[in-house]
ROZAVEX-52717 format. One record per residue (C-alpha): residue in three letters; x, y, z; residue number from 1. Coordinates in steps of 0.2 Angstrom, whole numbers, plus 2048, in hexadecimal, padded with zeros to 3 digits. Example, Ala and Ser with C-alpha at 12.3 -4.5 7.8 and 13.67 -1.06 7.14 Angstrom:
REM residues 2
(Ala,(83E,7EA,827),1);
(Ser,(844,7FB,824),2);
***
This chain:
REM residues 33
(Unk,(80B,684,3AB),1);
(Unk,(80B,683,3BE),2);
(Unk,(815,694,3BD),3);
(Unk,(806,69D,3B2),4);
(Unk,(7F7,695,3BF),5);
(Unk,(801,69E,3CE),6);
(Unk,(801,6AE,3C5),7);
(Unk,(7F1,6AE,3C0),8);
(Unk,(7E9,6A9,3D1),9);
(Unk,(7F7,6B7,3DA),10);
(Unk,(7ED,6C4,3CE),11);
(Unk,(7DB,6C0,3CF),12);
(Unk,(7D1,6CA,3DF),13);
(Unk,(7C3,6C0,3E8),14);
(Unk,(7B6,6CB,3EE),15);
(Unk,(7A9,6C3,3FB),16);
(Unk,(799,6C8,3FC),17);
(Unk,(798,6D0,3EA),18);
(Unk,(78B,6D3,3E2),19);
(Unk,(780,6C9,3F1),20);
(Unk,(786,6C1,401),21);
(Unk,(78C,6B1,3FE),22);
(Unk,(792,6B6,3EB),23);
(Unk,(7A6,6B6,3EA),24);
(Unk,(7A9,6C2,3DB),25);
(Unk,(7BA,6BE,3D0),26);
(Unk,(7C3,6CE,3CA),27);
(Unk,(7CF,6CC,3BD),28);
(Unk,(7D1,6DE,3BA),29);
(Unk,(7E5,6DE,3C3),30);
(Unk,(7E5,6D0,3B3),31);
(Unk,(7E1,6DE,3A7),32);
(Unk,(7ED,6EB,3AE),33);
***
């Protein structure tokens, strides 16, 4: 379980800034790929 919450946080992008400053966007497209 531990294994599957590395991978996942090793594949998800923060984005600051996004769409507003102060906004941290999540991208989980590398997830989709």
């Amino acid at each position: 379980m531990a294994r599957d919450a590395s991978w996942l946080k090793d594949h998800i992008r923060d984005i600051p800034d996004f769409p507003s400053p102060g906004v941290v966007f999540k991208d989980i497209t590398p997830l989709l790929a």
